[in-house]
BABATOR-871116 format. One record per residue: residue number from 0; x, y, z of N, C-alpha, C, O in turn. Coordinates in nm, 3 decimals, always signed. Layout:
BABATOR-871116
+-----+---------+---------+---------+---------+---------+---------+---------+---------+---------+---------+---------+---------+
!  nr !     n.u !     n.v !     n.w !    ca.u !    ca.v !    ca.w !     c.u !     c.v !     c.w !     o.u !     o.v !     o.w !
+-----+---------+---------+---------+---------+---------+---------+---------+---------+---------+---------+---------+---------+
! NUM !       X !       Y !       Z !       X !       Y !       Z !       X !       Y !       Z !       X !       Y !       Z !
...
+-----+---------+---------+---------+---------+---------+---------+---------+---------+---------+---------+---------+---------+
end
This chain:
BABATOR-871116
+-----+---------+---------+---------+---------+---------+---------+---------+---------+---------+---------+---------+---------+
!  nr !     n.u !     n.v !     n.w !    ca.u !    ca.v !    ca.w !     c.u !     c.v !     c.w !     o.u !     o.v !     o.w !
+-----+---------+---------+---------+---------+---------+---------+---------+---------+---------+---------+---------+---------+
!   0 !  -5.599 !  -4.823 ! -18.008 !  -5.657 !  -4.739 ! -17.908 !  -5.793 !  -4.695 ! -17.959 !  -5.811 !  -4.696 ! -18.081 !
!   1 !  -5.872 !  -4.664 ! -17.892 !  -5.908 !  -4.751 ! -17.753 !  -5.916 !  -4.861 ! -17.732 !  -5.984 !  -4.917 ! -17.818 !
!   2 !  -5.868 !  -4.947 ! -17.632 !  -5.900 !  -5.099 ! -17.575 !  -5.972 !  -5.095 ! -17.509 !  -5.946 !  -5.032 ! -17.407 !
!   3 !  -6.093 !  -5.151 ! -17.519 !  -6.228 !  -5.221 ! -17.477 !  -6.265 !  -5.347 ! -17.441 !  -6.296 !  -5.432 ! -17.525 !
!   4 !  -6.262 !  -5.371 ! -17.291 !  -6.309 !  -5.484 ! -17.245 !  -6.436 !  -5.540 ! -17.194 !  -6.479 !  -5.465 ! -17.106 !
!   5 !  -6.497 !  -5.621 ! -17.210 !  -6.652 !  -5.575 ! -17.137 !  -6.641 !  -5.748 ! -17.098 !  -6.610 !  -5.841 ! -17.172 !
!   6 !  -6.674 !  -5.749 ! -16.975 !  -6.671 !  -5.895 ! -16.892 !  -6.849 !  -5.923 ! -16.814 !  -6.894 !  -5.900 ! -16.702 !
!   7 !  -6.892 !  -5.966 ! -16.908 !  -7.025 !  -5.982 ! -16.845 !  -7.096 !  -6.188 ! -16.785 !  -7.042 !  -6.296 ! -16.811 !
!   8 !  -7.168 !  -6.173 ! -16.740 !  -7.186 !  -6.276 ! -16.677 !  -7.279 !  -6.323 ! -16.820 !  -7.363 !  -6.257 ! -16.882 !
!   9 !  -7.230 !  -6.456 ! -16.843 !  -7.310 !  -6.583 ! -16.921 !  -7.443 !  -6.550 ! -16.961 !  -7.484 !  -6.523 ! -17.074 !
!  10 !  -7.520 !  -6.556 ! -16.820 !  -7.660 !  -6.546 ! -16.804 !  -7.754 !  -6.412 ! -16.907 !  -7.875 !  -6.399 ! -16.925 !
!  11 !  -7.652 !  -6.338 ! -16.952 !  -7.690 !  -6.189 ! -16.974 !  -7.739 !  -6.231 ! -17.118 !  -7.846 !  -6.195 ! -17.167 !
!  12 !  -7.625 !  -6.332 ! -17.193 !  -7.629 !  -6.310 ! -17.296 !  -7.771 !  -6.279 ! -17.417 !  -7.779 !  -6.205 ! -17.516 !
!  13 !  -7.895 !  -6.397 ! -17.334 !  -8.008 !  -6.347 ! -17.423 !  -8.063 !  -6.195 ! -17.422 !  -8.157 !  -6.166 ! -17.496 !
!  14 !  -8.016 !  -6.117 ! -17.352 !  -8.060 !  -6.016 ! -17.310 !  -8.020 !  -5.882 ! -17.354 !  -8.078 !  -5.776 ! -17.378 !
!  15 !  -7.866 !  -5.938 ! -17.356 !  -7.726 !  -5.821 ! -17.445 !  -7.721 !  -5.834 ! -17.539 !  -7.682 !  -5.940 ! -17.587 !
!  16 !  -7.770 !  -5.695 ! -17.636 !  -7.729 !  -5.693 ! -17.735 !  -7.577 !  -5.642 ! -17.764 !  -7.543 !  -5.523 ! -17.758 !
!  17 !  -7.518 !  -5.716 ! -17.786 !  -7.386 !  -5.737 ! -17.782 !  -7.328 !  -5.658 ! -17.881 !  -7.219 !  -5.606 ! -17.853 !
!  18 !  -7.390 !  -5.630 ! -18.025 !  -7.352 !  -5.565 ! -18.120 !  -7.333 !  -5.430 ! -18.131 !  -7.237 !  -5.357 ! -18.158 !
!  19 !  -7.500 !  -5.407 ! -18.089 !  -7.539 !  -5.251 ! -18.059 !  -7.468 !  -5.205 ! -17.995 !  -7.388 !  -5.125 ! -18.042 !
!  20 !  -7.469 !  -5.239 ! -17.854 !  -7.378 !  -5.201 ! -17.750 !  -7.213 !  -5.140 ! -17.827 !  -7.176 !  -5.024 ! -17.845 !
!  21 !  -7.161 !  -5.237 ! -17.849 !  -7.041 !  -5.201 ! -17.980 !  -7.037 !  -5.131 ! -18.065 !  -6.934 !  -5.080 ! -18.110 !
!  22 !  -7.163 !  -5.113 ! -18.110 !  -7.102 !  -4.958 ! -18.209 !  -7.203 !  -4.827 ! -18.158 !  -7.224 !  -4.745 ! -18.248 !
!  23 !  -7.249 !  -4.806 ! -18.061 !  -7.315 !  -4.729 ! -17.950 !  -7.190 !  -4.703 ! -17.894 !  -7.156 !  -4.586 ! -17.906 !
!  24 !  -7.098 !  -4.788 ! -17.827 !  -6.984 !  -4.763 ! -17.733 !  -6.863 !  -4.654 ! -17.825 !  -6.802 !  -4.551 ! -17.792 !
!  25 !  -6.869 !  -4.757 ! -17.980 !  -6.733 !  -4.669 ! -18.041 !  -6.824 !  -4.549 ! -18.074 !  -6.762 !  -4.443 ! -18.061 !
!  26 !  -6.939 !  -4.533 ! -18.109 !  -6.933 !  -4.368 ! -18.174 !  -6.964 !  -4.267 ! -18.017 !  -7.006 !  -4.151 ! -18.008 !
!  27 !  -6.933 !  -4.346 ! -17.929 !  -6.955 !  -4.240 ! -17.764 !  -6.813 !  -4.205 ! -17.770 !  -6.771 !  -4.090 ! -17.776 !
!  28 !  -6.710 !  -4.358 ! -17.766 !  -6.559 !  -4.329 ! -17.753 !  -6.546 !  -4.164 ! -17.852 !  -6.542 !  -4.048 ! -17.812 !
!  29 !  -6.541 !  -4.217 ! -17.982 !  -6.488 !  -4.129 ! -18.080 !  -6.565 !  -3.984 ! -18.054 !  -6.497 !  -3.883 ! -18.071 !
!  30 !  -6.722 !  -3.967 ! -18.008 !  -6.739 !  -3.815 ! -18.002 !  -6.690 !  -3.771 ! -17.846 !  -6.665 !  -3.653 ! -17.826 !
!  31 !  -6.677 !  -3.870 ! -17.734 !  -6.683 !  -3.795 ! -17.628 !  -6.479 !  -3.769 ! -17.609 !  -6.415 !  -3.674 ! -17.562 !
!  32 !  -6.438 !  -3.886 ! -17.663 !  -6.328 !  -3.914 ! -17.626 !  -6.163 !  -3.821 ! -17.729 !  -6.044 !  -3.803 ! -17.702 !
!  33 !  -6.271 !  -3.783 ! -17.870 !  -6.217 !  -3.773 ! -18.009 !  -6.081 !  -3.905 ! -18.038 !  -5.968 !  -3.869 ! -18.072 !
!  34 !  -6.120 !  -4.064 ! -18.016 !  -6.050 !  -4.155 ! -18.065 !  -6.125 !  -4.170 ! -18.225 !  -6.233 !  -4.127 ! -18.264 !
!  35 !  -6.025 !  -4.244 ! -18.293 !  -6.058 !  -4.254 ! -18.489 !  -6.173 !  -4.380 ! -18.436 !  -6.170 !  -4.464 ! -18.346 !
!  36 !  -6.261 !  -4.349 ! -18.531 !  -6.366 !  -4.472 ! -18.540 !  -6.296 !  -4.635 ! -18.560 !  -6.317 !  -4.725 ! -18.479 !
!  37 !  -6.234 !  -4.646 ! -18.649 !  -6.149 !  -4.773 ! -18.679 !  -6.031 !  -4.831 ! -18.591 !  -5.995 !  -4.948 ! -18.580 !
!  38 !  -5.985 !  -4.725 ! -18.536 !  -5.899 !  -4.742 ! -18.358 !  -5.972 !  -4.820 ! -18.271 !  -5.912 !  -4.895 ! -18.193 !
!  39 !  -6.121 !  -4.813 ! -18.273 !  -6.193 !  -4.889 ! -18.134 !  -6.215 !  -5.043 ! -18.214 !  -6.234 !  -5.080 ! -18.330 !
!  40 !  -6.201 !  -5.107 ! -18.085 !  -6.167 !  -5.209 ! -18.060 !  -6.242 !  -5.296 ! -17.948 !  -6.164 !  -5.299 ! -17.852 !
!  41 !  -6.340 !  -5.358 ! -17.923 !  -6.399 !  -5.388 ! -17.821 !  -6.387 !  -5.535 ! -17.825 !  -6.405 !  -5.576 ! -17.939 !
!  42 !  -6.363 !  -5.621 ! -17.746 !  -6.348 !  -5.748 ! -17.680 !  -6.477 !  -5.791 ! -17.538 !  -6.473 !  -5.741 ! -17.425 !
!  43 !  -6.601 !  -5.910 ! -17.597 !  -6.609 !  -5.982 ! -17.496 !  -6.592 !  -6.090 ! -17.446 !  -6.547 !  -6.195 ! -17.492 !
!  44 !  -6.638 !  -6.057 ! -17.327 !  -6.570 !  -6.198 ! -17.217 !  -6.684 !  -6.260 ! -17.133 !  -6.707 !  -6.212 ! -17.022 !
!  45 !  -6.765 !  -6.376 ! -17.183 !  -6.864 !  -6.384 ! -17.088 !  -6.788 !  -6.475 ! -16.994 !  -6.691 !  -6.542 ! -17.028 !
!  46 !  -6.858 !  -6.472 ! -16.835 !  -6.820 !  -6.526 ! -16.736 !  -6.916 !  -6.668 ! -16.704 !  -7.038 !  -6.664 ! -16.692 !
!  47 !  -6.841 !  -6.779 ! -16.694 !  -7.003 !  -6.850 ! -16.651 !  -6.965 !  -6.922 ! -16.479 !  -6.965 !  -7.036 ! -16.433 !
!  48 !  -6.940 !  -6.801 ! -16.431 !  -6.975 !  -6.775 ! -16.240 !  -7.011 !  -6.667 ! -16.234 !  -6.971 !  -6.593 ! -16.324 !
!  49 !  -7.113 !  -6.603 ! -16.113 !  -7.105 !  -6.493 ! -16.123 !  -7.165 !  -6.461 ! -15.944 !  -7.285 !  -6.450 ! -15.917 !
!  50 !  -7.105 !  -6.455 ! -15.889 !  -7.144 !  -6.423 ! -15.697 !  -7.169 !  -6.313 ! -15.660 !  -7.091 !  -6.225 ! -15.699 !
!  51 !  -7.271 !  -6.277 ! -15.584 !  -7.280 !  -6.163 ! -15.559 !  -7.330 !  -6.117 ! -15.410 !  -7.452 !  -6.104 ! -15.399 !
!  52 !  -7.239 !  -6.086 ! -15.277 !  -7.289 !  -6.061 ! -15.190 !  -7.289 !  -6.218 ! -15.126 !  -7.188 !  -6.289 ! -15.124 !
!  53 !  -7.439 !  -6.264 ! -15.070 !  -7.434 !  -6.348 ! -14.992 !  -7.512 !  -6.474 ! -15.081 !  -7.517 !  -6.595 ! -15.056 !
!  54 !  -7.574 !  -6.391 ! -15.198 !  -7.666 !  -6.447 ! -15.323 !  -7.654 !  -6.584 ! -15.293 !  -7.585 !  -6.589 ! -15.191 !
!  55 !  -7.692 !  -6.731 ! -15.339 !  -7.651 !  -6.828 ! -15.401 !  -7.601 !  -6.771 ! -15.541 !  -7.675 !  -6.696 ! -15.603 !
!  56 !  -7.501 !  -6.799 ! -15.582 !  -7.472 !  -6.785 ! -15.744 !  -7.585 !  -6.946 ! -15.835 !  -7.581 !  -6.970 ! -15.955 !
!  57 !  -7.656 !  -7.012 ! -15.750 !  -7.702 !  -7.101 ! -15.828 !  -7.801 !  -7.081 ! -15.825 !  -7.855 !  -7.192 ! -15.833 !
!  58 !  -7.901 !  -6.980 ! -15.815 !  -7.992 !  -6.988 ! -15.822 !  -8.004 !  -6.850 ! -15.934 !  -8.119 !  -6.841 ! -15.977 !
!  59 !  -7.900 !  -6.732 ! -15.996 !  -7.912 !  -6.679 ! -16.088 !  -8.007 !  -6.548 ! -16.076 !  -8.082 !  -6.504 ! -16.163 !
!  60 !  -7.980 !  -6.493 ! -15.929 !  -8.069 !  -6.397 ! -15.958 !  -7.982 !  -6.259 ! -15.956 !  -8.018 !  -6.155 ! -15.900 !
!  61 !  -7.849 !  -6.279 ! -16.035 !  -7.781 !  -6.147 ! -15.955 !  -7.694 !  -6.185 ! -16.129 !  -7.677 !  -6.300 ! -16.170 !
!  62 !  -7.653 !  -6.060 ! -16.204 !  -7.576 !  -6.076 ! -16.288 !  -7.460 !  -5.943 ! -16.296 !  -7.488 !  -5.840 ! -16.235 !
!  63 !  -7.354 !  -5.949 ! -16.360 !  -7.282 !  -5.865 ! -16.350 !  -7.221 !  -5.829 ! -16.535 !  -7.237 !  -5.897 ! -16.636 !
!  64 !  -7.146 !  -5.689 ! -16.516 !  -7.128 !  -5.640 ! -16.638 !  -7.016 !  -5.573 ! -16.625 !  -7.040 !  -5.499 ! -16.529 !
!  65 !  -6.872 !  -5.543 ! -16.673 !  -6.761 !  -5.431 ! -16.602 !  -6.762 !  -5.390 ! -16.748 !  -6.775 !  -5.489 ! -16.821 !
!  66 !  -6.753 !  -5.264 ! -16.819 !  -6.657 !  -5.234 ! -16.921 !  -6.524 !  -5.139 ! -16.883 !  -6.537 !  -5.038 ! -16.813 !
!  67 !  -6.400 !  -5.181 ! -16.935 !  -6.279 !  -5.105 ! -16.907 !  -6.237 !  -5.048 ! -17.073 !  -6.232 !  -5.118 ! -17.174 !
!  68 !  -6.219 !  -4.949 ! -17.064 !  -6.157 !  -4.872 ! -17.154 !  -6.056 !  -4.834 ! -17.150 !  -6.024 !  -4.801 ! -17.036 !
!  69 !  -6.002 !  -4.825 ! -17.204 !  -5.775 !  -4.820 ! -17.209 !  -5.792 !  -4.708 ! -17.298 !  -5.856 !  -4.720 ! -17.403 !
!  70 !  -5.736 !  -4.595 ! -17.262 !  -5.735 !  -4.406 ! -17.393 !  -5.578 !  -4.415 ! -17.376 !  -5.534 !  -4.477 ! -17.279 !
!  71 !  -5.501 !  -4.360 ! -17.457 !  -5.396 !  -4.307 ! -17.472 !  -5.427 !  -4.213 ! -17.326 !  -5.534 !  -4.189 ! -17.269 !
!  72 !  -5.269 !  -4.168 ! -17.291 !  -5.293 !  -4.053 ! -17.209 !  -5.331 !  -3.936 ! -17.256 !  -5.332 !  -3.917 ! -17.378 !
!  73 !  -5.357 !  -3.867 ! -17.190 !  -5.418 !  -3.721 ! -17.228 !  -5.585 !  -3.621 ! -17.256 !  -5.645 !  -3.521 ! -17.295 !
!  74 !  -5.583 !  -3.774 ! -17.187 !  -5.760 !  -3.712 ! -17.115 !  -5.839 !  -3.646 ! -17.017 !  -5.888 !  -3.735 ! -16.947 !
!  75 !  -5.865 !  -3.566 ! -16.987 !  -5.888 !  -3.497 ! -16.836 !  -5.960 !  -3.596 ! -16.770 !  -5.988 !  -3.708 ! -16.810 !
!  76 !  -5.997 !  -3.522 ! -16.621 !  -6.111 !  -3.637 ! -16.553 !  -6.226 !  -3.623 ! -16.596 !  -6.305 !  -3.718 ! -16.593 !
!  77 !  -6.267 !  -3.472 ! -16.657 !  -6.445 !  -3.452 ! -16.696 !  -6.423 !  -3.547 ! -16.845 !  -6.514 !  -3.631 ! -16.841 !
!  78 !  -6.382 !  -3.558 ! -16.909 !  -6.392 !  -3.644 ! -17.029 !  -6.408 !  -3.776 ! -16.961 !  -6.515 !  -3.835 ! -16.978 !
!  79 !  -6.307 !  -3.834 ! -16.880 !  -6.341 !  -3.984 ! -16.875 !  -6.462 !  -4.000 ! -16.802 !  -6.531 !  -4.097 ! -16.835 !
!  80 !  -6.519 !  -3.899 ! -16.676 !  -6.638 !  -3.901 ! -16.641 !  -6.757 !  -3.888 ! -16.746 !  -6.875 !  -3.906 ! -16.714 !
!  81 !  -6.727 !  -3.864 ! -16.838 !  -6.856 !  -3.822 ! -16.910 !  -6.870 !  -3.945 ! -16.999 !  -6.980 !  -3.981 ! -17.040 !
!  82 !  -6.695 !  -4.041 ! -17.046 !  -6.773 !  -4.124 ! -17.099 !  -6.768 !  -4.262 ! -16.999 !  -6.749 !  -4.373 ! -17.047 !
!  83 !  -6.788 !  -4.240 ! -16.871 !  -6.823 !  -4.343 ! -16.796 !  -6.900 !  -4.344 ! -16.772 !  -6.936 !  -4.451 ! -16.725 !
!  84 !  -7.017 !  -4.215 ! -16.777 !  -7.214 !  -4.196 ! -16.769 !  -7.262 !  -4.259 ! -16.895 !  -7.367 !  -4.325 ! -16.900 !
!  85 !  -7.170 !  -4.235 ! -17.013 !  -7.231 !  -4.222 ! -17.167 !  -7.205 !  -4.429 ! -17.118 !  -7.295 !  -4.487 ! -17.057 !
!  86 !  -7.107 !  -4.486 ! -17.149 !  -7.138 !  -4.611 ! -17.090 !  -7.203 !  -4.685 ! -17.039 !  -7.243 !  -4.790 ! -17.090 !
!  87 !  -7.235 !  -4.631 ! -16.890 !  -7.339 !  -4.697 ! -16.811 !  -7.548 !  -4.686 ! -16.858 !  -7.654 !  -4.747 ! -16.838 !
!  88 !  -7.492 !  -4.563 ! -16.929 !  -7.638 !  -4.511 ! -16.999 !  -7.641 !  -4.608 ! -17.126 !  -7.757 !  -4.647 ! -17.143 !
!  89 !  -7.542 !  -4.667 ! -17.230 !  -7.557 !  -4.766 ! -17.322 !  -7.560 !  -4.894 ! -17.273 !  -7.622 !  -4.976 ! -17.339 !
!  90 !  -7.491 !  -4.939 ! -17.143 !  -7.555 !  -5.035 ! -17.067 !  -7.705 !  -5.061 ! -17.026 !  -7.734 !  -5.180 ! -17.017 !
!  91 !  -7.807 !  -4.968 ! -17.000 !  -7.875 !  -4.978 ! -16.976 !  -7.996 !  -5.009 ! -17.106 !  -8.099 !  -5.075 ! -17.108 !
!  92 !  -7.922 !  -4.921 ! -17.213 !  -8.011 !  -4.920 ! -17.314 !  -8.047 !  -5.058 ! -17.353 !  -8.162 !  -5.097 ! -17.375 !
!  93 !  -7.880 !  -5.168 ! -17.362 !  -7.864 !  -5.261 ! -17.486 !  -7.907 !  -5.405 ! -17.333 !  -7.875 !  -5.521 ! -17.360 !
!  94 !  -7.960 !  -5.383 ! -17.223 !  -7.931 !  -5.488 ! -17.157 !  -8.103 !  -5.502 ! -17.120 !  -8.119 !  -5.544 ! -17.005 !
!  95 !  -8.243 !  -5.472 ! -17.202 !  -8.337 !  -5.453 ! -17.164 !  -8.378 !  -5.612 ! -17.172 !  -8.327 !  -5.701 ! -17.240 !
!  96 !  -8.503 !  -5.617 ! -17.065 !  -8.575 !  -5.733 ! -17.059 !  -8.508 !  -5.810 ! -17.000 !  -8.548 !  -5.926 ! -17.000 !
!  97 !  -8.405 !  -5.784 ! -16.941 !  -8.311 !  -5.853 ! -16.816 !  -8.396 !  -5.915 ! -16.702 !  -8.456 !  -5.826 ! -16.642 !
!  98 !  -8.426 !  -6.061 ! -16.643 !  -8.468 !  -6.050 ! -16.530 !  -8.379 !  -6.084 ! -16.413 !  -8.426 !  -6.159 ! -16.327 !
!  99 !  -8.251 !  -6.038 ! -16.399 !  -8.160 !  -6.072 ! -16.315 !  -8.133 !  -5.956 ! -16.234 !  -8.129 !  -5.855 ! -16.304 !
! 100 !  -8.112 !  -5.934 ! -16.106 !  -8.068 !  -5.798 ! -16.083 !  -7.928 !  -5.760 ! -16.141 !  -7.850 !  -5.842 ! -16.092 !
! 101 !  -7.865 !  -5.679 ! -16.218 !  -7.777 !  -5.635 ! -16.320 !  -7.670 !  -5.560 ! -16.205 !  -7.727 !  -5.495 ! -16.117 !
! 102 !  -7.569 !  -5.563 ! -16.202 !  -7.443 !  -5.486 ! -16.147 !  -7.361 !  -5.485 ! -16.267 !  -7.291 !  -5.563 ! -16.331 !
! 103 !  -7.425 !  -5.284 ! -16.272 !  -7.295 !  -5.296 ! -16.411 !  -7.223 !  -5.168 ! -16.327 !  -7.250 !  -5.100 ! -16.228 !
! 104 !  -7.105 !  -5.176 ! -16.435 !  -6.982 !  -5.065 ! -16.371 !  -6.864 !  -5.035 ! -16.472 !  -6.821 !  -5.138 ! -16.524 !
! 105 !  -6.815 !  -4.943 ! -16.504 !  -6.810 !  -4.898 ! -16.622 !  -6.622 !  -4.833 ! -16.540 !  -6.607 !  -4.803 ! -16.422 !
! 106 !  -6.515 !  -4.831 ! -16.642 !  -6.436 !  -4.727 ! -16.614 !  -6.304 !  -4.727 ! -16.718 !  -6.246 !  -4.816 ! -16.780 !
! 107 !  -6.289 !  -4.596 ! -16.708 !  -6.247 !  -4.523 ! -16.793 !  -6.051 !  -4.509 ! -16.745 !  -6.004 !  -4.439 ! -16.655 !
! 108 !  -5.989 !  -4.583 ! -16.824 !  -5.809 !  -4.569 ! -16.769 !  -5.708 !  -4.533 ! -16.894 !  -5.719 !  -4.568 ! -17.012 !
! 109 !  -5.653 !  -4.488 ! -16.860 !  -5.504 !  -4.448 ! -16.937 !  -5.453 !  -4.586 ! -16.933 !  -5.466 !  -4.671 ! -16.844 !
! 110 !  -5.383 !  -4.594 ! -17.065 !  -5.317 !  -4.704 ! -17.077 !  -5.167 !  -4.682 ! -17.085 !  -5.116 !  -4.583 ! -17.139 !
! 111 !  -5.094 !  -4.788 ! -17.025 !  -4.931 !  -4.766 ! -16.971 !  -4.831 !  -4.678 ! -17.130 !  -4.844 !  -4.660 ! -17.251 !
! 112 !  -4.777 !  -4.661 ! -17.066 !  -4.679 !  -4.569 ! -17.207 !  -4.623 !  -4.701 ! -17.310 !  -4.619 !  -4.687 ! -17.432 !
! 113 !  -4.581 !  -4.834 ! -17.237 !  -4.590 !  -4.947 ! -17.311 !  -4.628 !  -4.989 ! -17.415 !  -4.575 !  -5.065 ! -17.496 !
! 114 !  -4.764 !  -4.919 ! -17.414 !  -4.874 !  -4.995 ! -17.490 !  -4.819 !  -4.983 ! -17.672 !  -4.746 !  -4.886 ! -17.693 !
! 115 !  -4.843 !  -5.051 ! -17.766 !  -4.849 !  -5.075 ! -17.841 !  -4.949 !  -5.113 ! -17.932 !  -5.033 !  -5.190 ! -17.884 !
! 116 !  -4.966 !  -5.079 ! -18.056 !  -5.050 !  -5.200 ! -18.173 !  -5.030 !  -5.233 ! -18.292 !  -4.922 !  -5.193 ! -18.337 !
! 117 !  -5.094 !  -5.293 ! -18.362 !  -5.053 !  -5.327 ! -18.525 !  -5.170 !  -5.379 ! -18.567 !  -5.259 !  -5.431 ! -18.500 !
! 118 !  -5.162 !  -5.357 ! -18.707 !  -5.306 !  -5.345 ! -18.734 !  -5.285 !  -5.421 ! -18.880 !  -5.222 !  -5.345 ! -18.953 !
! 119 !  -5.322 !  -5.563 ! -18.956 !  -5.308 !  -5.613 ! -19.048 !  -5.390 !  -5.689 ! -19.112 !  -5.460 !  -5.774 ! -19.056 !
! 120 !  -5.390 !  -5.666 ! -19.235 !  -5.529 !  -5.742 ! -19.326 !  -5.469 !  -5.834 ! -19.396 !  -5.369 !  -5.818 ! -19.466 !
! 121 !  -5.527 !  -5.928 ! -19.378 !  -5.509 !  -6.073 ! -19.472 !  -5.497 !  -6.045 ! -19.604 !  -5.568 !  -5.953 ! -19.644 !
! 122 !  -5.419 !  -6.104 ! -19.690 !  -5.424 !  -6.074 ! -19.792 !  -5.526 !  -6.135 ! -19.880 !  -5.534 !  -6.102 ! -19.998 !
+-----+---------+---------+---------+---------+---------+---------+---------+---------+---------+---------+---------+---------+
end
């Protein structure tokens, strides 16, 4: 905990700094959220389709970005609102010199009582 997904379109990649973004995201999680620094966990996923509206998707002028965050329960709504601004505001930072129009969108969920993890180092 936290689980971090971020599904962005192909096209982004020269543009995303992919790293920054990642440890910008965990030290927002850990101050806005109070998750342990070493708990976050971020996963990407580039897409190589990406449609938007009535766009051609082949001509590349439209790109997209989602991050989902998975918290244990026990977060109010002003916390997950605050780090779904703090998000969309590190989106903007790490995605400069973009010439695509950008649809990003950011959100913040409780993850099922299910959930589980394990955590192991090679020897």
């Amino acid at each position: 905990m936290p689980q971090i997904t971020v599904d962005y379109s192909r096209t982004l990649e020269p543009a995303f700094d992919r790293g920054g973004f990642a440890r910008a995201l965990h030290e927002a999680v850990v101050e806005i959220a109070a998750a342990k620094p070493d708990a976050c966990t971020t996963q990407f996923r580039p897409s190589t389709f990406t449609a938007s509206g009535y766009a051609d998707p082949a001509d590349g002028e439209h790109a997209a970005v989602h991050v989902t965050v998975g918290l244990l329960a026990g977060r109010g709504d002003e916390t997950k609102a605050r780090l779904t601004e703090a998000v969309l505001d590190l989106l903007r930072d790490h995605l400069a010199g973009q010439d695509a129009a950008v649809h990003a969108s950011a959100e913040i969920r409780d993850l099922d009582p299910s959930y589980r993890k394990f955590f192991r180092l090679n020897p």
